[in-house]
LOLODREN-108955 format. One record per atom (N, C-alpha, C): y, z, x; residue in one letter. Coordinates in steps of 0.05 Angstrom, whole numbers, padded with zeros to 5 digits, always signed. Example, Ala and Ser with C-alpha at 12.3 -4.5 7.8 and 13.67 -1.06 7.14 Angstrom:
<rs>
-00114+00156+00264A
-00090+00156+00246A
-00066+00156+00264A
-00045+00142+00257S
-00021+00143+00273S
+00001+00157+00258S
</rs>
This chain:
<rs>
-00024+00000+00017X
+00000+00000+00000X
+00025+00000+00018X
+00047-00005+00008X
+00071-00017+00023X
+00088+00009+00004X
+00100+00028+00031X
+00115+00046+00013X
+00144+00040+00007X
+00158+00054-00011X
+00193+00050-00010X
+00205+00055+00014X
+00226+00042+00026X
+00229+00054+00052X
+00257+00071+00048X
+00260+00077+00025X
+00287+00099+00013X
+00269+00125+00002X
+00239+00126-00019X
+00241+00160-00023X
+00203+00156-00007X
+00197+00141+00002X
+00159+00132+00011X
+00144+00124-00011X
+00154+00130-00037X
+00136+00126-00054X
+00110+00104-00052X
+00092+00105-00058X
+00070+00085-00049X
+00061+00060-00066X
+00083+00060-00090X
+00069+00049-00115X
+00103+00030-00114X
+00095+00003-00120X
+00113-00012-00121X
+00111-00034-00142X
+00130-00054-00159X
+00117-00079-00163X
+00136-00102-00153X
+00120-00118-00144X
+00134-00153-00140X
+00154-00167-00158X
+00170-00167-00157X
+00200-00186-00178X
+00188-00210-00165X
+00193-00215-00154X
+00193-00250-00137X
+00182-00253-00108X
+00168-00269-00113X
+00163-00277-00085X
+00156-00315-00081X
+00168-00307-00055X
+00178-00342-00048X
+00153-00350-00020X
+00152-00374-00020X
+00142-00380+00003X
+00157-00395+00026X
+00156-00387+00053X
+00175-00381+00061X
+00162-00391+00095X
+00147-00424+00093X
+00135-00428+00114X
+00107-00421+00122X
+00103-00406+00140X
+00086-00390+00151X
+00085-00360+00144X
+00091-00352+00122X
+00101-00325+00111X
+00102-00325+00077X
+00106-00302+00072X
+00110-00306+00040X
+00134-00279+00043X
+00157-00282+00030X
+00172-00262+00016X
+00169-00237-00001X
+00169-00230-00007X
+00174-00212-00036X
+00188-00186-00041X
+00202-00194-00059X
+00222-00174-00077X
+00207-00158-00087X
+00211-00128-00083X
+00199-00109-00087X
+00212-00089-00097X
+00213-00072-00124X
+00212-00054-00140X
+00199-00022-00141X
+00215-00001-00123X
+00204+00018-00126X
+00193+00030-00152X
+00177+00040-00160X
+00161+00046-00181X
+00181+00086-00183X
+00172+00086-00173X
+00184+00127-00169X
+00221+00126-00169X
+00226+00101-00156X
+00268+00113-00153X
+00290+00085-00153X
+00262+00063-00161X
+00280+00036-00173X
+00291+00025-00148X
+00290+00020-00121X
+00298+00015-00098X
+00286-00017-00098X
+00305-00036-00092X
+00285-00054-00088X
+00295-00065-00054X
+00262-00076-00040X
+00271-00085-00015X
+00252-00105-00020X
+00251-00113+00005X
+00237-00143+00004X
+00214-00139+00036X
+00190-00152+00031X
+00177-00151+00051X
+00170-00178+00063X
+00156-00185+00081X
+00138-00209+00093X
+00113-00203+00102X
+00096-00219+00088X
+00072-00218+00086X
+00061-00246+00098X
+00037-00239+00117X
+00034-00262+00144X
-00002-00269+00133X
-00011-00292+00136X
-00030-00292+00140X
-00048-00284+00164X
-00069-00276+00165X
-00080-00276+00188X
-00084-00299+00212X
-00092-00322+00195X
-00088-00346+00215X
-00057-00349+00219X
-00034-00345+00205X
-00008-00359+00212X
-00005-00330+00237X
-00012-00307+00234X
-00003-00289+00248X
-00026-00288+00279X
-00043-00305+00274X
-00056-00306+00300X
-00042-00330+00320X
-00036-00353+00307X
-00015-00372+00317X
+00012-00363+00333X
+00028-00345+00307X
+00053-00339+00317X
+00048-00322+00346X
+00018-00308+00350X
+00008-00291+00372X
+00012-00302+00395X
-00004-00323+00397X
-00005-00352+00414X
+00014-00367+00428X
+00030-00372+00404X
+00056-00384+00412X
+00071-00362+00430X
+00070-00331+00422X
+00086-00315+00438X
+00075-00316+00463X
+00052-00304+00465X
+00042-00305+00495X
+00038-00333+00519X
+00043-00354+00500X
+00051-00379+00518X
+00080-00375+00533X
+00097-00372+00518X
+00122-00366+00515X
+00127-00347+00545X
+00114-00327+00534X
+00121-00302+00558X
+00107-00307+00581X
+00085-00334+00588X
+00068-00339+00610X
+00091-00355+00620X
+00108-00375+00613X
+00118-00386+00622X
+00145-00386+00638X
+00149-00359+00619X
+00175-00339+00629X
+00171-00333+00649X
+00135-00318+00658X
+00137-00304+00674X
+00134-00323+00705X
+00119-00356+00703X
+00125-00374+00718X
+00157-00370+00728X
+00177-00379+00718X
+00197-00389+00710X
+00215-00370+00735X
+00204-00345+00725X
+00215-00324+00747X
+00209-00304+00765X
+00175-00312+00780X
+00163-00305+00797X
+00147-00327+00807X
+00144-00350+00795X
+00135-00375+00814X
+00108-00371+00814X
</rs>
């Protein structure tokens, strides 16, 4: 569960959610104090990619400035 990040409450519901690429959005409705925030929610394959891509990233850095 995804808590409120104003009172923790653990119980929430979805208003909207968009897709948003490699990610999904959503508008979120505290259930306990009416707070709404919004989260991102990753797939496991898009979030094993974005992994990938980072650690290429930082291999090349670390070429770039130790040779």
């Amino acid at each position: 569960m995804i808590e409120c990040p104003i009172c923790k409450h653990k119980k929430s519901r979805v208003e909207v959610t968009r897709e948003r690429g490699e990610h999904y959005e959503r508008y979120r409705v505290c259930s306990n104090c009416g707070a709404g925030f919004t989260t991102r929610e990753f797939s496991s394959h898009s979030l094993k990619r974005l992994l990938a891509e980072a650690q290429e990233q930082a291999l090349d850095l670390g070429v770039k400035l130790f040779g």
